[in-house]
N, C-alpha and C positions, 0 to 999 in steps of 0.2 A: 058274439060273446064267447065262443068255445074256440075261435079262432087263435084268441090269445095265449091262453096255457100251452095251445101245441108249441106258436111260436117260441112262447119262453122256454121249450122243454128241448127244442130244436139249435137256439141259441146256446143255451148251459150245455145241450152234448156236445157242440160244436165247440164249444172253448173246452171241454174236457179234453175230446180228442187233441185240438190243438195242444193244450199241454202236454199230454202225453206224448206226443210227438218229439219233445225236447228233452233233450238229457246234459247233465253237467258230467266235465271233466275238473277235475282241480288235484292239489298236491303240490310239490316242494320243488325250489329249486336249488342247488345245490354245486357246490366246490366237489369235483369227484376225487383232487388227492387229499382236499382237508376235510372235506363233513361238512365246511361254512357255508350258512346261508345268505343266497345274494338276494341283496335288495334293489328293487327295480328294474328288476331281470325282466324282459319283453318274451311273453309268449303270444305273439301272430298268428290268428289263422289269415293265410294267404285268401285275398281278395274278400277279408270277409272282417275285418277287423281286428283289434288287438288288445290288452288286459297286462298291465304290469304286477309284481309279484308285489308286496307288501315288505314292512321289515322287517320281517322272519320268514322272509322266504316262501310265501306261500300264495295259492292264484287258485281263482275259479273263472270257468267258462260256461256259460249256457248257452246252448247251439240245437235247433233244430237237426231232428238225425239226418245222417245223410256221412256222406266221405267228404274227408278233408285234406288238407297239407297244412302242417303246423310249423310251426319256424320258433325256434328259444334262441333267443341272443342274447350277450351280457359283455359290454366292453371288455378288453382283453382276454376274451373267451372265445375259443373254438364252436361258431354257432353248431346245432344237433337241428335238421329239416329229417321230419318222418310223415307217412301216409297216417292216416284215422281213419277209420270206421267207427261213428260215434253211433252205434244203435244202443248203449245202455249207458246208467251212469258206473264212473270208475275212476280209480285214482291213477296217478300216473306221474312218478316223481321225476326231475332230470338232474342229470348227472353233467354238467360241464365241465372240460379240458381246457388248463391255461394255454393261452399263445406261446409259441417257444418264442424267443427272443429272434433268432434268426427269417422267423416266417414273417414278422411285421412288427415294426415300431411303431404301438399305438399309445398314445398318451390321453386317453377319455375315460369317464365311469358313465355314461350313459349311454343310449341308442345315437345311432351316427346322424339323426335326422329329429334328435328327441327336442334339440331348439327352437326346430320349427314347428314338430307335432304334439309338445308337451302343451295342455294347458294351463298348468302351471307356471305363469309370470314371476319374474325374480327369482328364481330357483337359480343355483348351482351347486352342481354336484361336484365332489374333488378325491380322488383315488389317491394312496398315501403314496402310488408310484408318481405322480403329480408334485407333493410335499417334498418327498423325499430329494427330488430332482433340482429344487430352488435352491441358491443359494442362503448360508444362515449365518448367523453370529453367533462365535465363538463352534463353528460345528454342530452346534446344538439344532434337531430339524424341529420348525415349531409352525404346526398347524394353523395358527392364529395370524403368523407372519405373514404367512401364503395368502390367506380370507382379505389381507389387506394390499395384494396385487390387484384387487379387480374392482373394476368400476362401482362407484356408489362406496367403495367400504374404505375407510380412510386410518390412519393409526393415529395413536396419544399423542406422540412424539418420538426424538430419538430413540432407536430400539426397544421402542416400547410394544405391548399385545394386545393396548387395548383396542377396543374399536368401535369408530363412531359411523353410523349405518343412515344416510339419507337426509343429514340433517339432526339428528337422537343422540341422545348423551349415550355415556357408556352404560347407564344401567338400565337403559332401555331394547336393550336386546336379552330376550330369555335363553341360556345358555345349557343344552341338557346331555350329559355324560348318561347314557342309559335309562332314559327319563329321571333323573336327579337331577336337579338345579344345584346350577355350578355358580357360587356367589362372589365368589374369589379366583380369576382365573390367571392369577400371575405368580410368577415365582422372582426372587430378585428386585423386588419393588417395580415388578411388571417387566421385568426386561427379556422372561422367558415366560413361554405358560406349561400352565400343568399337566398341560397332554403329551403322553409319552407316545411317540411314533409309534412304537412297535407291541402297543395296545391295542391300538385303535382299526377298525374297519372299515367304516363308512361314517362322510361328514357332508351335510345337509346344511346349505345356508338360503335361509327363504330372505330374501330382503324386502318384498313388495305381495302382495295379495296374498296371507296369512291360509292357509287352512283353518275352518273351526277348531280343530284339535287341539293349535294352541293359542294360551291367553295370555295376559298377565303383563304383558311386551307392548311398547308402542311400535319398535323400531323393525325390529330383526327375530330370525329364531337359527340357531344354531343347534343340531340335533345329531349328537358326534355318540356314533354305537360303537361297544369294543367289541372285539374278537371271542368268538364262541369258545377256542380251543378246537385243535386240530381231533377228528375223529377217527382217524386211520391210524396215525403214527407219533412219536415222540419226537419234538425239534426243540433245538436250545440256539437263541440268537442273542444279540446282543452287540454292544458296539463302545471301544473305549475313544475317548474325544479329551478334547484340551481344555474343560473343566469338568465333563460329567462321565462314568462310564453309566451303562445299563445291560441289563441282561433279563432272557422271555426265556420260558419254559411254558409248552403247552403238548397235550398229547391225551390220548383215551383212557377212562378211567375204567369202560368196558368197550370195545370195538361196537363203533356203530351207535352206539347207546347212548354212552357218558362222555364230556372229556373235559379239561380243565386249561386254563392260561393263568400266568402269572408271571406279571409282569414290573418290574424295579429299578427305578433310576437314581443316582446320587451322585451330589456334585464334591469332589475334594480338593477346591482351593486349600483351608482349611486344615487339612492332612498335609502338602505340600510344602504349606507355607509353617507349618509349628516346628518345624526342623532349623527352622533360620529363624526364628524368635529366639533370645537367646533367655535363660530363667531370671537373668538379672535386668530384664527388660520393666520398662511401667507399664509393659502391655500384654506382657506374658501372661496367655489364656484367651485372648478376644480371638472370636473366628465368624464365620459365617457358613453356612451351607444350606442345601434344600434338599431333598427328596420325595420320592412318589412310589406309593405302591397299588396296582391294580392287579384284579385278582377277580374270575370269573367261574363259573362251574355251571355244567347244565345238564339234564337228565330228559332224557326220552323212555316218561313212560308205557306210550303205547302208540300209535300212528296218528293220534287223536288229543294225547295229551303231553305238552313237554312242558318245565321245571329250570329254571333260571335263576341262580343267584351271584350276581355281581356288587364290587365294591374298589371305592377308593380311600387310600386315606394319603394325604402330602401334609409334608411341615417345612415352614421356612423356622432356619433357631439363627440369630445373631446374638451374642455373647462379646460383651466389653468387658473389658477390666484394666482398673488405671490405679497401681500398684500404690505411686506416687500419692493419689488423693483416698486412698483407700474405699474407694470405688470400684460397683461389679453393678452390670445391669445382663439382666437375660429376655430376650423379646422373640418368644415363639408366635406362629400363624400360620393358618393353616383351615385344610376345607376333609371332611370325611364325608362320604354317602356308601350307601347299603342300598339296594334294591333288586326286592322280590318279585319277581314274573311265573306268571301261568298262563300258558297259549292252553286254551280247548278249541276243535273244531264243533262245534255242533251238528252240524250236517255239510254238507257240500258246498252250500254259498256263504256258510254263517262261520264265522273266525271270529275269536275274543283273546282279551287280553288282558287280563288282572294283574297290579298293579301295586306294590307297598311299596313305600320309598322314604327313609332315614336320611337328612342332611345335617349339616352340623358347621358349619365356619368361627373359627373364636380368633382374637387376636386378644393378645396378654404382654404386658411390660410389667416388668418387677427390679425394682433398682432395692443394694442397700450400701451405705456408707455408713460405720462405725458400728453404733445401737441404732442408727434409724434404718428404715425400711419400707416401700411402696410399692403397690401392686394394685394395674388399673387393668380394665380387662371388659371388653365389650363380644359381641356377636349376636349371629341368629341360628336358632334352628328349628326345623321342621319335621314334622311326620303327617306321609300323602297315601291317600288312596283313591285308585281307578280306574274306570275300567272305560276299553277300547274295542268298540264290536263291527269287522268288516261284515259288510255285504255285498254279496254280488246277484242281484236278481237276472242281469242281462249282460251280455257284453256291451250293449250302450248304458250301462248305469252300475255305476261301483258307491256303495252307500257306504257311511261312516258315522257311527254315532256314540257318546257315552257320555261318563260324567266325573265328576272329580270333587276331592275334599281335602284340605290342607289345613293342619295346625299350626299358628307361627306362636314364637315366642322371640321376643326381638331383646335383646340385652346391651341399654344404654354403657356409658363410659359409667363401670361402676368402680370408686376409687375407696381403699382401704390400706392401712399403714399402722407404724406403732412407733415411737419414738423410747427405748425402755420398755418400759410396764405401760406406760401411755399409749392407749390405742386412737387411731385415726379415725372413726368414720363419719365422713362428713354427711349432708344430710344430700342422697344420691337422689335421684329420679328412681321410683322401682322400673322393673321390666314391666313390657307391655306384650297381652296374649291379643291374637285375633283368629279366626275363622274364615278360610275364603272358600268359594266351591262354583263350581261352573258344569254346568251340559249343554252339550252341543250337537248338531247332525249337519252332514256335507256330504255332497253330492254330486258327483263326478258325472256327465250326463254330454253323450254325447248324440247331439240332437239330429244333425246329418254327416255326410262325410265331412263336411266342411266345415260345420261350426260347431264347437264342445263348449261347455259352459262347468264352470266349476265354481257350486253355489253352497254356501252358510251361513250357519245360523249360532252364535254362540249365548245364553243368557249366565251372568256372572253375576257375584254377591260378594261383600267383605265385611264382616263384622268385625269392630273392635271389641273386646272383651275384658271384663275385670278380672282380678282387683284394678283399680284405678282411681285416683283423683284428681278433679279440676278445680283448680286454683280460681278465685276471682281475686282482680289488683286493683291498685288505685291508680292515680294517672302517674304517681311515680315509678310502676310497677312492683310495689309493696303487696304481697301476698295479706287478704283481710277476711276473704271468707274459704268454704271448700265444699264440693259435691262428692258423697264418696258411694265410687260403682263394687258391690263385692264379687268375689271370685265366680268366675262365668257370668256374671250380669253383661248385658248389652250394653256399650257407651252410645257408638253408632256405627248404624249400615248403611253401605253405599250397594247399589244396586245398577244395573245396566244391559241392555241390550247391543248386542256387538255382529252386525251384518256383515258378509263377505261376498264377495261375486269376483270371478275370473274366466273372462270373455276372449276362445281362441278363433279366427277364422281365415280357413285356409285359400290363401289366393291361389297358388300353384304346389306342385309338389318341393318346389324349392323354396316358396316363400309364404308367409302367415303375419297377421296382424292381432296382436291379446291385448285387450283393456281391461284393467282391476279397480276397485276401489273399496274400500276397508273401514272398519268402525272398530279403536282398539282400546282399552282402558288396562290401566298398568294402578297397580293399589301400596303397591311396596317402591319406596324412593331409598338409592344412594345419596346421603350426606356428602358431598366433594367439596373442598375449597380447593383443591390442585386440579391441572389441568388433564390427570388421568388416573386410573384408580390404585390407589394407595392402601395398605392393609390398616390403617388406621382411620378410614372409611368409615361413615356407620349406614347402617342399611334401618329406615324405621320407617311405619307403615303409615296407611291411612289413619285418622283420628277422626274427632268432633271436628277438632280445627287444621288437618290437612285434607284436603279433596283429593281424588283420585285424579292421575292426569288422563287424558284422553283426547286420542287423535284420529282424524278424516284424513287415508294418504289415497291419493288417486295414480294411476299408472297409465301409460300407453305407448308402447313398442310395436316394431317394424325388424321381423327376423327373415332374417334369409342366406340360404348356403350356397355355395358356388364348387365348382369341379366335384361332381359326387358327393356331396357333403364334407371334402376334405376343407374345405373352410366355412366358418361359422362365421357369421356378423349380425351386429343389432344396436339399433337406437332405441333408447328408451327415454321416456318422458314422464317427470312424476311433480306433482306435490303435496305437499304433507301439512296441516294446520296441526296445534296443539292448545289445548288449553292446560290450565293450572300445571301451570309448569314452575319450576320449584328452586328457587337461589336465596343465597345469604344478602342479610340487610348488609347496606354502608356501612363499611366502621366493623365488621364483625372479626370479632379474636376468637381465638378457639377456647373453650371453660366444659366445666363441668355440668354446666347446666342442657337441661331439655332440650335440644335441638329445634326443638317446635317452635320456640321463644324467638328465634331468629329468624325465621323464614318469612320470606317474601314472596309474591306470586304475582306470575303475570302468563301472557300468552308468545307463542311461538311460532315459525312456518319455515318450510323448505322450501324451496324447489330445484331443478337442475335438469342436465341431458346425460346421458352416458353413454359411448359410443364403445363396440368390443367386436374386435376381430380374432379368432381365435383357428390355428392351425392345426389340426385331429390328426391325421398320420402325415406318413411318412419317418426318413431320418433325421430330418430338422421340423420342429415342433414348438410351441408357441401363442404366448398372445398381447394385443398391446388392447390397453384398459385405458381409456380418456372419459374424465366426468369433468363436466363446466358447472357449477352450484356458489343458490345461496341461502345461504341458514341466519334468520334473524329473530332477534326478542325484544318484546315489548313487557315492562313492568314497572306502574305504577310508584312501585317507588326507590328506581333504580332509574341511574341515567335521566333526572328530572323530567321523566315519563315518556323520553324519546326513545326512539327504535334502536339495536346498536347493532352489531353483528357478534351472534356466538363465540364464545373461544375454542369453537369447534370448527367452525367458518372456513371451506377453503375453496378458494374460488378456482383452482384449475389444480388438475390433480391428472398425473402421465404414470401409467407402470408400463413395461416392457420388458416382457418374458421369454428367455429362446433358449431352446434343447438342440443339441446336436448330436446322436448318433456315429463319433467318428469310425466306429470299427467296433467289433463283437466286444473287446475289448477294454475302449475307450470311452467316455461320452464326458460330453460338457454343457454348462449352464451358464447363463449371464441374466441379470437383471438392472434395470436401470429405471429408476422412480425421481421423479421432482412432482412438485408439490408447491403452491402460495404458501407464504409464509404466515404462522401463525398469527391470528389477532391479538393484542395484550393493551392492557392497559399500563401507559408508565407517567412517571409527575412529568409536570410542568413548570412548573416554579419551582426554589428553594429558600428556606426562609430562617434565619438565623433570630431564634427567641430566646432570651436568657441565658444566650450560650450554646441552644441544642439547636441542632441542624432539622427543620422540618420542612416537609414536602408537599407541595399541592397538584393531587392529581386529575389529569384532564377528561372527558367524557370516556366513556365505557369501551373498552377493544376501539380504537380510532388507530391505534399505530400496528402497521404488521412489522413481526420478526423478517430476517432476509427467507430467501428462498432456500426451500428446503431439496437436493438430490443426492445420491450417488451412484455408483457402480458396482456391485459384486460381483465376482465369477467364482467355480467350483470346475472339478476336474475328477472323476470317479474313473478308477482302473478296476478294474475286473480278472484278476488271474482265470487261466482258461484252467478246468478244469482238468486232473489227471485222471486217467483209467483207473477208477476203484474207489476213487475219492468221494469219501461221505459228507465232504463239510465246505462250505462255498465260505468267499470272501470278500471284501472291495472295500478301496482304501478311496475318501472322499479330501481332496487339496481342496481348500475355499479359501476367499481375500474378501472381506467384508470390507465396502469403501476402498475402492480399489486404486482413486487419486487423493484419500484422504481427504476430503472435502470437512471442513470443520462447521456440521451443520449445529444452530444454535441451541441448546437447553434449555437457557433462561438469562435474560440480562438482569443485572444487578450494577447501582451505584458506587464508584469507589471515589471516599474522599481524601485529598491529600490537603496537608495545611492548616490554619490556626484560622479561626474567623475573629479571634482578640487580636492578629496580625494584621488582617486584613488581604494577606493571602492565604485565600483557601481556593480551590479548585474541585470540581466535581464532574467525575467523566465515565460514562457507560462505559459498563465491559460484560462480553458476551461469555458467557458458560457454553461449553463444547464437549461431547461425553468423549465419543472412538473416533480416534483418527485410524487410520488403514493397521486391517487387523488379521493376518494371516493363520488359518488354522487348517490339522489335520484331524481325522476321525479315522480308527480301524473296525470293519464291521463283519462278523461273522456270521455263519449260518450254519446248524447241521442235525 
């Protein structure tokens, strides 16, 4: 009986000692001629395992004492290998040196080996040296184009940003500029997006096995951080192109401490073109343009506490005016966010991260002619808070857990006008408030050398909220009774458990095998009738009578590298169910009414292969992206309840991407993309009633458009620098469509003739945006 307390006394000193035996190092890793912190920077202890840095730069290790050798690497960065003596805990920050250009041509943002060692399934990481490097339209470099070079992630259509991910509409991917939700990411009616290159840092596209972190998404996460600002010194860049210029100022607001970016882009078609308008014109005054302004600041209060405040705000303005019918319309749109950060460390293994965030997207039309006048105007916005707490108890275990709260306010097509004294308002739908909030924990766990396991847990809620009322109809849809919810009252809540798991294991040092598979609900839907997203979009939430959608995607890849990691390859294999998935009835026109009223619902599923070979150094550099997929839906009462294929659907999908290096001075790019041609539905018949030409159309997406490719090249010269020279340059030649291929838009009917004649004729004709489109861009730096 007395034997036992020794034991237990024997035991607890023996795990004291053990702990005490162990000591943490952690600290920052860092840009040594800017201040920036890199994210996913690999700090290795050699034969002993390894720990990547977070997205502020920050790492912790626990390691039994003893001596070590430590290895920090961060793609085109000068790796730092030092000795350790870890007998106590201590911080320990690095300092890394970019690559000169002459030492090696490297075109990667991760570890040389991280495809095969990452746990992480579906990740890609893209460095703006990467973006920068594609060719673009109109010169303009846009991050979104790029995201749609690579296997699994497909675009809208002609020159368009948006992006369909695995099978997932466009508004099924969560899109986050500094954790804000980006609700609108096009400029142009999507033909550029709103990220300015020379903002931006680091761009994150998860396509497959979610993090808990984020929710909301069926599809995709897109997790694009700007630039801290330089903490050493002042720089001004900037670059004039063949419709947009832009210009970056960043630099310290106290050395080491503070420092600030701000960043401005605008397009001047517009300015150009009002010189050749002449005053006598019907059109004298119409223009178009867009702009974007980002703007960053951050503060280091102490080694323990830093201070961030970032913000965007973009406007698209189109302005008509038609002299002749004494008509003006003005149609601004546009997305703004704010967001507040507080990094504290708590102790050694414990990092947080709070969290406010301001978004805001409105689109507004206002026309007047004479005395009348119109002004319709929808949008949503939000205010988030939450927080984000690393752990690192071991270096086989990096923990992550928090929680999050979100206010929506969703603002229907609200239309008001006045004709004279006579005001307009018709009887609108009010706005709609909801509540959503989610917590989660994941766990990064690496079980032996060989196998890591990276496991979540997310639980999420969405309440609808008052004021609100529900309408009961008759079978004609004649509104006869009503429920009514008041302000903040609960309409309903949807509620849901969201599991994650990402399974790596290593066959050799050059090859590994990772299985995912995922539980996602998404509670906020895009309103589309076009086939990609349009600023006259409506974004509206779950209700009594819309369901949340949600999806089971499964994955499994086969990665492996060949000559030292300088080549990357992998197959990967996925499929994706969906329920309550969300389209307009038969027959639907667009009105002022509820959007609710029209909706139909049915279910959905992917699947496909992806195949990507991808070349990491050297002077010639590159990758070619093959996906074989099929995406289809079923809905009760569309398509007389038969399966059809998405108008997202595309069944073989080629990019091909290659850098060349020709000299210190020279380098060039080519890309080459074909694609199945889109699905559409068009008539079948035509039927002459009373006179009017009417059409009967055939089942759902059954006709593809032709096949969709072309060609771009680009051509960047680089003046070599002079002795004393403070300010760098390089001039970008690009040919977007470089045999003019006239890929389609949209077919529409033209009819010629009299059907009281009896000759009339009716003969498709294809819409075609850019045929071959030459441009230059000058770009400075200093």
């Amino acid at each position: 009986m007395r034997l036992a307390p020794v034991l237990v006394s024997v035991l607890l000193f023996s795990l004291s000692a053990s702990a005490q035996t162990k000591h943490t190092l952690s600290g920052f890793v860092r840009d040594s001629l800017s201040g920036e912190s890199l994210i996913g920077a690999t700090i290795q202890v050699i034969d002993d395992g390894s720990v990547a840095s977070n997205q502020f730069g920050f790492y912790s290790l626990t390691l039994p004492a003893g001596q070590y050798t430590l290895l920090v690497s961060f793609a085109g960065y000068q790796p730092q290998q030092l000795p350790l003596n870890l007998n106590k805990d201590f911080s320990l920050n690095f300092q890394l040196l970019p690559r000169g250009m002459l030492q090696e041509v490297v075109v990667s943002s991760k570890r040389k080996d991280g495809n095969v060692m990452n746990a992480q399934m579906g990740k890609i990481d893209l460095s703006m040296q990467q973006v920068k490097a594609v060719p673009v339209l109109l010169g303009e470099v846009d991050l979104l184009k790029t995201l749609q070079l690579l296997p699994g992630v497909r675009n809208a259509g002609e020159g368009n940003t948006g992006m369909y991910v695995r099978g997932g509409g466009p508004d099924q991917n969560l899109i986050l500029l500094d954790d804000a939700i980006v609700y609108n990411t096009g400029h142009l009616f999507g033909f550029f997006s709103i990220f300015n290159s020379d903002a931006i840092k680091n761009i994150s596209l998860i396509k497959g096995g979610m993090p808990a972190q984020y929710g909301g998404r069926l599809s995709s996460v897109l997790d694009v951080a700007m630039k801290e600002g330089n903490m050493k010194k002042y720089e001004v860049e900037g670059g004039i192109g063949a419709i947009a210029s832009r210009i970056s100022v960043q630099g310290p607001i106290k050395k080491d401490k503070a420092s600030f970016i701000v960043s401005a882009r605008r397009t001047y078609v517009d300015l150009l073109v009002k010189p050749f308008i002449k005053k006598s014109s019907n059109y004298y005054g119409s223009g178009y343009y867009f702009y974007d302004l980002n703007a960053k600041m951050n503060y280091r209060f102490s080694d323990k506490d830093r201070l961030y405040l970032s913000g965007y705000f973009g406007r698209d303005v189109f302005d008509f005016k038609s002299g002749q019918r004494a008509f003006s319309a003005n149609i601004p749109w546009g997305n703004s966010t704010g967001t507040l950060r507080w990094n504290h460390i708590f102790s050694k293994k414990l990092f947080a991260n709070t969290t406010v965030v301001f978004n805001d997207y409105k689109f507004a039309f206002g026309a007047t002619q004479q005395d009348f006048s119109l002004n319709l105007s929808s949008g949503i916005r939000d205010w988030s808070g939450k927080i984000d707490i690393d752990y690192y108890p071991s270096p086989n275990h990096k923990m992550k857990f928090g929680g999050m709260y979100t206010w929506h306010r969703f603002t229907p097509n609200i239309l008001r006008g006045n004709q004279g004294e006579t005001q307009l308002e018709p009887n609108n739908e009010s706005r709609k408030y909801a509540a959503e909030t989610g917590i989660y924990v994941q766990d990064d766990w690496s079980v032996s050398r060989r196998l890591q396991a990276s496991m979540g847990l997310r639980f999420s809620t969405f309440s609808q909220r008052g004021p609100y009322k529900i309408y009961e109809t008759d079978a004609h849809g004649n509104k006869t009774d009503s429920v009514v919810y008041g302000r903040g009252k609960t309409v309903k809540t949807y509620a849901g458990i969201e599991p994650r798991v990402t399974l790596r294991y290593i066959i050799d040092d050059a090859t590994s095998i990772k299985a995912s598979a995922g539980r996602n609900m998404q509670y906020i839907h895009l309103v589309s009738n076009a086939g990609s997203t349009l600023p006259t979009d409506l974004w509206v939430p779950s209700t009594y009578r819309v369901k949340p959608q949600i999806s089971w995607q499964y994955a499994l890849g086969l990665f492996r590298n060949f000559n030292n990691n300088m080549f990357e390859t992998s197959v990967e294999l996925y499929y994706k169910q969906m329920e309550n998935q969300i389209e307009y009835g038969e027959g639907y026109t667009p009105s002022l009414k509820d959007p609710e009223s029209e909706f139909v619902f049915g279910k959905g599923w992917s699947y496909g292969s992806e195949f990507f070979i991808n070349k990491t150094r050297g002077r010639f550099t590159g990758w070619i992206g093959y996906t074989i997929s099929y995406t289809w839906r079923k809905f009760p009462d569309l398509n007389g309840g038969e399966k059809y294929p998405a108008k997202y659907d595309r069944r073989h999908d080629l990019s091909v991407v290659s850098m060349y290096q020709i000299s210190p001075k020279w380098k060039a790019s080519a890309v080459f993309v074909y694609g199945t041609g889109n699905a559409t539905t068009l008539p079948e018949r035509f039927y002459v009633v009373s006179g009017v030409l009417t059409q009967e159309y055939g089942k759902l997406n059954t006709y593809r458009l032709p096949a969709y490719h072309r060609m771009d090249l680009s051509a960047t010269y680089t003046p070599k620098k002079r002795a004393g020279q403070k300010w760098e340059q390089n001039w970008v030649f690009s040919v977007y469509n470089l045999y003019s291929r006239l890929n389609p838009y949209f077919i529409y009917f033209d009819q010629e003739g009299s059907p009281y004649s009896g000759e009339m004729t009716i003969q498709a004709k294809q819409v075609s945006l850019f045929p071959v489109i030459p441009a230059v861009t000058w770009n400075f730096k200093f």
